[in-house]
C-alpha positions in Angstrom: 1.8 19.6 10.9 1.3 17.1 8.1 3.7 14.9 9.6 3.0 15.1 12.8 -0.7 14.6 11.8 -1.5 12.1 9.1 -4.8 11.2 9.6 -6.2 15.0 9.8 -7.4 16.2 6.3 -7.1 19.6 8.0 -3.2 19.7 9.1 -2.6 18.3 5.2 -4.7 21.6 4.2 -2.8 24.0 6.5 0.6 22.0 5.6 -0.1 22.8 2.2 -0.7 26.5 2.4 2.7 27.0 4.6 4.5 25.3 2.0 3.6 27.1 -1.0 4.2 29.8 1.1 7.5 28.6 1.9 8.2 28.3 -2.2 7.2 31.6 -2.6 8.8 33.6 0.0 12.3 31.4 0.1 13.1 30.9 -3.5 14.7 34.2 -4.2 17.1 33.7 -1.3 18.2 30.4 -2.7 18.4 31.3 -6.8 17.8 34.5 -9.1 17.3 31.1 -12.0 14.6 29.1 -12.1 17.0 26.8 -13.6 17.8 25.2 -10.5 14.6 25.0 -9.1 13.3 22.9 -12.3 16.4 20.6 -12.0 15.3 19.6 -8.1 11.7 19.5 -9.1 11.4 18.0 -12.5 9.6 14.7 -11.4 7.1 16.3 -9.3 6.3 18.7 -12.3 6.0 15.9 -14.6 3.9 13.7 -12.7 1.8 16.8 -12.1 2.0 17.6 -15.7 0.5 13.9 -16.6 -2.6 14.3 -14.4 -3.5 17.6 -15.6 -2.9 16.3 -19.1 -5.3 13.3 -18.3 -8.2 15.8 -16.8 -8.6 17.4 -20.4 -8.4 13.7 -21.6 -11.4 12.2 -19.3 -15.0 12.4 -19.5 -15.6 12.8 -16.5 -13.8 16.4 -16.0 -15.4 17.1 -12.6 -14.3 13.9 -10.9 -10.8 14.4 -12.5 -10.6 17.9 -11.0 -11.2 16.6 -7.4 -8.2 13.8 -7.6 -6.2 16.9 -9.0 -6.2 18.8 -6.0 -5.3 15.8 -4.0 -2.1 15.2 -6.5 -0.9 18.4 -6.4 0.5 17.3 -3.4 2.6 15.6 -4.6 5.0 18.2 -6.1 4.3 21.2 -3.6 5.3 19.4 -0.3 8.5 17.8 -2.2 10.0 21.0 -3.6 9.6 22.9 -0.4 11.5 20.2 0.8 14.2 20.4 -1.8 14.5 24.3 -1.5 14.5 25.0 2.0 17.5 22.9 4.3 14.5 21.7 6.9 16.9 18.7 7.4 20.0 20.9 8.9 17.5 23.1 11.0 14.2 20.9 11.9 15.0 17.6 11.4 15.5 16.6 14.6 12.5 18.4 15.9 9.9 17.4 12.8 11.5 13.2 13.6 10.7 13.5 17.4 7.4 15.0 17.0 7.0 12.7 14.5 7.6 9.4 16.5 5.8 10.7 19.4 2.4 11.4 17.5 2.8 7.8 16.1 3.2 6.6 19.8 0.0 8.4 20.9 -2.2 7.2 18.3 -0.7 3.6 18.3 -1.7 3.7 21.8 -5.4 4.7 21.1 -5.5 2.2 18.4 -5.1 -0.3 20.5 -7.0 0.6 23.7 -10.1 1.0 21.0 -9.3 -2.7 20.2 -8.7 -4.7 23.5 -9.7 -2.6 26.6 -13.3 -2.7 27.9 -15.7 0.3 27.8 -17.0 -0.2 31.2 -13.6 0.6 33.1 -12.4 3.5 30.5 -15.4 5.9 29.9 -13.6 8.1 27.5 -13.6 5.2 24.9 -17.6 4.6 25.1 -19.2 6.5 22.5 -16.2 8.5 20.7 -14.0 5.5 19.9 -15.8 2.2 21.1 -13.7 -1.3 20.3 -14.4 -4.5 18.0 -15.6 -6.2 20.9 -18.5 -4.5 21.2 -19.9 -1.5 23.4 -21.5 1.7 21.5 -20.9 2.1 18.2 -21.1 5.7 17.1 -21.7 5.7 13.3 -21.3 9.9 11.7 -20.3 11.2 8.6 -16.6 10.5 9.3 -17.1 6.7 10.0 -20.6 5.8 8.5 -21.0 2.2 8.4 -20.0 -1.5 10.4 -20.2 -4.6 8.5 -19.5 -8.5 9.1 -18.2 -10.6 6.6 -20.1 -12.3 3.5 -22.0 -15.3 4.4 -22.3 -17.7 1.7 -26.1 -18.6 1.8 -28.4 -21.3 0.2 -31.9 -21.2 -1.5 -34.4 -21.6 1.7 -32.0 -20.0 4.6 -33.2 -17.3 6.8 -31.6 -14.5 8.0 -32.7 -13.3 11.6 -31.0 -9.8 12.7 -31.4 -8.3 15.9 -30.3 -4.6 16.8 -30.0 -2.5 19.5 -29.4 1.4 18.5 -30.9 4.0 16.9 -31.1 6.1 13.3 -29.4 3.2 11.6 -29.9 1.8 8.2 -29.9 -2.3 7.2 -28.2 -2.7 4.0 -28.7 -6.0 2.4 -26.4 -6.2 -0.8 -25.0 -9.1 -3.3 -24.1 -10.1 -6.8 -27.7 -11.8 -7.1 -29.5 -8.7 -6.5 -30.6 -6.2 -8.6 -30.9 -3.6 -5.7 -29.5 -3.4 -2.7 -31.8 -4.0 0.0 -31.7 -1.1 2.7 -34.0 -1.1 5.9 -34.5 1.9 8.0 -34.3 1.2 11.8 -35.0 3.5 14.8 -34.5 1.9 17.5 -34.2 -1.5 19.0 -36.0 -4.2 16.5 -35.4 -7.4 14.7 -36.6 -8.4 11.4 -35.7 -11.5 8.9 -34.8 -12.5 5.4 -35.6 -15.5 3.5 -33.4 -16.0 0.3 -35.3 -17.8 -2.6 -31.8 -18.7 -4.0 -28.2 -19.6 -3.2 -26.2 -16.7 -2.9 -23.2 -14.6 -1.1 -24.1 -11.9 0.9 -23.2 -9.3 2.4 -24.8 -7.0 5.7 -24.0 -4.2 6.7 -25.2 -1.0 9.2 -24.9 3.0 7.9 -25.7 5.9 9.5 -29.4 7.3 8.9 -29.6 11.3 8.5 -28.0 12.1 11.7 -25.9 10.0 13.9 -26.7 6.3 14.5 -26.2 4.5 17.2 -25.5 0.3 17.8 -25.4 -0.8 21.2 -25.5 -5.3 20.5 -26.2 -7.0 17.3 -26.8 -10.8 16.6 -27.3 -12.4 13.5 -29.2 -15.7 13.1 -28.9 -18.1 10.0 -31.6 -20.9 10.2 -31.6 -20.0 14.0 -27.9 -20.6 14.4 -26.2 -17.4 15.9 -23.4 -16.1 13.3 -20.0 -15.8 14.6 -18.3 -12.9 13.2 -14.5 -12.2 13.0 -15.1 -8.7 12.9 -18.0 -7.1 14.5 -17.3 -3.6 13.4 -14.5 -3.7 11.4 -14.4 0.4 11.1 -12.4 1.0 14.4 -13.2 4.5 15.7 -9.5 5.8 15.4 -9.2 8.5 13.0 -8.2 7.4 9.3 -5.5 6.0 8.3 -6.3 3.4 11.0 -10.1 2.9 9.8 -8.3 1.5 6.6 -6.1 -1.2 7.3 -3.7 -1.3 4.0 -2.9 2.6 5.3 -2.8 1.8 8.4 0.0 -1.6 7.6 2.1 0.5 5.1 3.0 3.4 7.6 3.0 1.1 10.5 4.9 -1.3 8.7 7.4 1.4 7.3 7.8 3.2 11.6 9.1 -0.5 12.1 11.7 -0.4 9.4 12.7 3.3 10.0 13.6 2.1 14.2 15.1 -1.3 12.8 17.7 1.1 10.3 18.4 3.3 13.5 18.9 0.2 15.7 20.9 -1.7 13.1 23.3 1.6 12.2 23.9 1.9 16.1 22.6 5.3 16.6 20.4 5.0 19.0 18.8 2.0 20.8 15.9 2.7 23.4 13.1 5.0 21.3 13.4 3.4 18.3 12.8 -0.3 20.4 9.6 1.1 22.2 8.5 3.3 19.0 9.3 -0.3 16.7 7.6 -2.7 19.1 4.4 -0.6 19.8 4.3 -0.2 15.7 4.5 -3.8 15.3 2.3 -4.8 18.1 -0.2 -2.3 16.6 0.0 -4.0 13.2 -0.7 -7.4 15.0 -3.5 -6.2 16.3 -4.9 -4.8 13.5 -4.3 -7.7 11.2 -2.6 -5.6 9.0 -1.7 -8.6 6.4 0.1 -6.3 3.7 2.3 -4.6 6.9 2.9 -7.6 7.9 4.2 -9.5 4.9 6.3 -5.9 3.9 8.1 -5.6 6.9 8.9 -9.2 7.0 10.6 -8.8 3.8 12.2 -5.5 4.9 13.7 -6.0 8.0 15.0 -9.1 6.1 16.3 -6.7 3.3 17.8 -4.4 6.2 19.4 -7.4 8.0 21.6 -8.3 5.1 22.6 -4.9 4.6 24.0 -4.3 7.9 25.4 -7.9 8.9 27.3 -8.5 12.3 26.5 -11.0 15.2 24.5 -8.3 16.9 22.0 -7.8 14.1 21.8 -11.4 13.5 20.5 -11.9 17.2 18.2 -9.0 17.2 16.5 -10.3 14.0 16.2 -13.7 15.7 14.7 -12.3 18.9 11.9 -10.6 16.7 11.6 -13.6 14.5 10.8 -15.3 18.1 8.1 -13.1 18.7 6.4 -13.4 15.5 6.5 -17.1 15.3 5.0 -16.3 18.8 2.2 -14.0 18.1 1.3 -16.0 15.1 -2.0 -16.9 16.5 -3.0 -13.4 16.3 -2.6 -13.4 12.8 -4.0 -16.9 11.5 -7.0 -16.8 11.1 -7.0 -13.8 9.0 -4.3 -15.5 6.6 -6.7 -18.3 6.6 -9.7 -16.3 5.4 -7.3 -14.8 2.4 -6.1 -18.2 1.8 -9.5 -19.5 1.5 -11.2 -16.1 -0.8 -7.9 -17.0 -3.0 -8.6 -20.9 -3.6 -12.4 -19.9 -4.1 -12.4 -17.6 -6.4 -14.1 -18.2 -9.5 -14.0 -15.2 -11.7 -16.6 -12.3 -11.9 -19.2 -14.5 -13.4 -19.3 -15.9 -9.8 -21.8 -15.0 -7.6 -19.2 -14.5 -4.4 -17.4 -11.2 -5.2 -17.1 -9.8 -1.2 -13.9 -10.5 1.2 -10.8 -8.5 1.3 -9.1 -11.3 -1.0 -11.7 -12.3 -3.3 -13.1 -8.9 -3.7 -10.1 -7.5 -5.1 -9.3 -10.3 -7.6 -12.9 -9.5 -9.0 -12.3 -6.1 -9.0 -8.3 -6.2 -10.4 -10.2 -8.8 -13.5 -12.8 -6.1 -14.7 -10.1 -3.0 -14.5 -7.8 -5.4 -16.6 -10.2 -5.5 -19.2 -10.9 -2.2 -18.6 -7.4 -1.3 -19.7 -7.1 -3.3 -22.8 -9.9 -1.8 -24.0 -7.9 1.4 -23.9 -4.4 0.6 -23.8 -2.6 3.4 -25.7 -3.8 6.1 -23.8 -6.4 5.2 -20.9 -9.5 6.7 -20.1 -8.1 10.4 -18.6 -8.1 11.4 -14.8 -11.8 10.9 -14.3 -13.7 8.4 -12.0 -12.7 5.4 -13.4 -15.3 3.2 -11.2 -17.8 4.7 -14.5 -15.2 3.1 -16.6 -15.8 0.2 -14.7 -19.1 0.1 -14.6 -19.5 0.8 -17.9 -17.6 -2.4 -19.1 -20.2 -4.1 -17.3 -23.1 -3.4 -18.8 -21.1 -4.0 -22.0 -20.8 -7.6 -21.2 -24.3 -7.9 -19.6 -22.7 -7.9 -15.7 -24.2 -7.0 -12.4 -22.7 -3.7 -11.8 -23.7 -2.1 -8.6 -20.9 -4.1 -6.8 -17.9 -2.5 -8.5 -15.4 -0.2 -6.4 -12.1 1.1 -6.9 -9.4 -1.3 -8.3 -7.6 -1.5 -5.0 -4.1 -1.7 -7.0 -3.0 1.7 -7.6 -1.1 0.5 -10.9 -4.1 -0.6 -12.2 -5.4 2.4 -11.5 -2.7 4.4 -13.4 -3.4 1.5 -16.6 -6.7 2.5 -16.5 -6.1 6.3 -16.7 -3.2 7.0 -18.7 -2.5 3.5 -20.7 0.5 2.1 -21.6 2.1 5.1 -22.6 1.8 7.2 -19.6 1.8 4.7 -17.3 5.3 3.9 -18.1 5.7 7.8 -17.6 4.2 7.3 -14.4 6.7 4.2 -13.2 9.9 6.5 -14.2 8.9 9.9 -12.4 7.5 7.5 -9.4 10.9 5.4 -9.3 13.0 8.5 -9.2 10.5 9.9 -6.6 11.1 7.3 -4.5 15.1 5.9 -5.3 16.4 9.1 -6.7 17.5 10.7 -3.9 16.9 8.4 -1.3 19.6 6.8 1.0 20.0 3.1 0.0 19.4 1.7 4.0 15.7 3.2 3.3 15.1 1.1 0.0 13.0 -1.5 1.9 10.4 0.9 3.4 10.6 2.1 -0.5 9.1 -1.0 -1.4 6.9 -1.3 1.1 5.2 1.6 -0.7 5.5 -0.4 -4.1 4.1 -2.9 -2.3 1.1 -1.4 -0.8 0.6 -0.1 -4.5 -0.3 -3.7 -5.2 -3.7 -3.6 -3.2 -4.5 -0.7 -2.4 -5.1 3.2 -4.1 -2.2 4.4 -2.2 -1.3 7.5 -3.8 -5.1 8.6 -4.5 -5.6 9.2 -0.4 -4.3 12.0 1.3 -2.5 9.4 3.9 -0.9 7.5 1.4 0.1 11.1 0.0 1.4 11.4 3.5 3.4 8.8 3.9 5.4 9.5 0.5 6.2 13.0 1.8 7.6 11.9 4.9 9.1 9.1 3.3 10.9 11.4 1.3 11.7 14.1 3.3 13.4 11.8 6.4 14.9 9.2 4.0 17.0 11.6 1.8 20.5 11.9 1.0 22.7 14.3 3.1 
């Protein structure tokens, strides 16, 4: 179900539960010795082992608890696996079921992007599209935000909303406190800022569920044109996040490219790989984009003959076709990267510029405890704390975005190079070699993103695993 569900915190629960079952009930019948098992499962245990070594080791014990139960994950789904021949029995069954999920939602994700509310009433209020329409904002997907407007001492800020049981945050580097208006219905209200800053607007949910029907923003009277008008897409996670959303995408394109290459089939895995990569067009997916460039190029070279060679052209073609889809949003990268000015800048919002600020404080974070990191805790307190050490605006911090960071900060030096080896022989240990680049892809993603702290990133490893090993 975990597989054929990804986004769905409640097939990862069930998935769970069968498989410990599944260790407990088919073990016997495989070995009297718990020899064996320990020799399949040894990097699962250890990376287990260096977590629940690093809750004792944190101060905060409660958060450390709560990213426990989402890493023990990571060895029970694994040595199910490894126990129990599900690739001799189910394979076939678990890939199909597998592909066509993707299909399904890849389909929603992009009728909630292009098609118009008006002529498909079952997207109106329970997915709605970044053009526009009703926006349903709920526990699940509680806020919609713009960009960060780079403002000057004097400007006004108009905002006019139509909805309901919505609340106007207001929120930058300059601020002390975010500023936060309560709205109930259709309204508009202003700003004026007494001093040049970067800021950033967004809409959450009140108590119950809010509503936005139309928005416009005004800046000195000149309507704001934003590239993403609610950048939360209403498709279930991993597709409200786009790294998630890029890395599996990204690695469904590789897995039909391997098939296609290796001659075993042609026809599924060309409509399951162009809908993928259509899908990660779409959603601007930069990371997926970049990782399955360098991928199929990886897979190209592995499997070299004339017809490969003119299948890679063909989708070169189309990418140098579709690039229009995708500049603007290398542009704005582009553009964070060349402005970025450290975090004693007052700009510290944008997917790009956002992350350098964050990856420079949980640097510093980690050399201030390099031998054996701060323990499985919330490190955004670690963050925060280093801070206020150095006389920093804090509020703005968030996760480091760079899940090896995020194991620096935790374990330090010493365990984080525990960490690389049990993850490497995760990943390459017993992995077919034509699978290495959607390996990477995962390394990759690692790079920007808290991958393996989410229970879709958790996901993706165990499907990863499972379909790409040896036989």
């Amino acid at each position: 179900m975990a597989l054929f569900l990804p986004w769905s915190k409640a097939g990862l629960g069930i998935s769970e539960g069968i498989a410990a079952l599944g260790i407990l009930f088919q073990w016997p019948s495989f070995s009297k010795s718990f020899l064996p098992f320990l020799k399949k499962s040894w990097p699962f245990w250890g990376l287990f082992g260096l977590y629940f070594f690093g809750v004792f080791s944190s101060e905060s014990t409660d958060e450390g608890w709560k990213q426990l139960n989402i890493k023990h994950l990571l060895f029970t789904f694994p040595m199910y696996w490894s126990l129990v021949p599900l690739e001799s029995m189910f394979k076939k069954y678990i890939r199909n079921g597998f592909l066509f999920s993707i299909s399904i939602w890849c389909l929603l994700s992009l009728s909630s992007l292009v098609l118009p509310d008006r002529a498909y009433p079952w997207l109106r209020e329970e997915w709605g599209y970044r053009g526009g329409g009703t926006y349903g904002l709920n526990d699940e997907h509680p806020f919609a935000y713009t960009h960060e407007q780079g403002l000057n001492a004097g400007d006004s800020l108009l905002v006019s909303v139509q909805g309901k049981d919505l609340i106007f945050c207001l929120e930058s580097k300059s601020f002390p406190n975010y500023i936060s208006v309560p709205i109930t219905g259709d309204t508009s209200f202003s700003f004026q800022f007494s001093q040049n800053s970067s800021a950033l607007w967004f809409f959450k949910n009140a108590k119950g569920n809010g509503e936005i029907q139309q928005v416009d923003y005004r800046i000195n009277g000149a309507s704001v044109q934003m590239n993403h008008e609610f950048q939360h897409s209403k498709i279930p996670s991993p597709w409200t996040r786009r790294p998630l959303a890029g890395l599996i995408l990204a690695s469904i394109f590789l897995w039909m490219m391997v098939d296609i290459y290796q001659g075993k089939s042609w026809l599924i895995p060309t409509l399951v790989g162009a809908l993928s990569l259509l899908t990660l067009l779409f959603l601007e997916a930069r990371l997926g984009l970049i990782g399955a460039g360098v991928g199929l190029l990886g897979i190209t070279l592995g499997h070299r003959n004339r017809r490969n060679a003119l299948i890679f052209l063909g989708i070169i073609v189309v990418l140098v076709g579709s690039a229009y889809l995708m500049t603007d949003a290398f542009q704005r990268m582009w553009l964070e990267i060349a402005s970025f000015q450290g975090i004693d800048a007052d700009l510290a919002y944008g997917s790009a510029n956002k992350r350098l600020a964050l990856w420079e404080v949980y640097w510093n974070v980690a050399k201030d405890h390099s031998f054996l990191g701060t323990g499985v805790g919330d490190v955004v307190l670690d963050a925060q704390k280093w801070l206020i050490q150095h006389q920093q605006p804090w509020q703005w911090i968030h996760w480091p975005h760079n899940q090896y960071l995020t194991v620096l900060v935790q374990f330090g030096w010493i365990g984080g190079i525990a960490w690389l080896f049990l993850m490497g022989h995760m990943f390459f240990g017993k992995s077919n070699k034509a699978w290495w680049p959607i390996l990477f892809l995962g390394l990759l993603s690692f790079s920007t993103d808290n991958t393996m702290d989410t229970q879709q990133g958790m996901t993706w490893l165990m499907w990863v695993i499972f379909l790409g090993k040896k036989h």
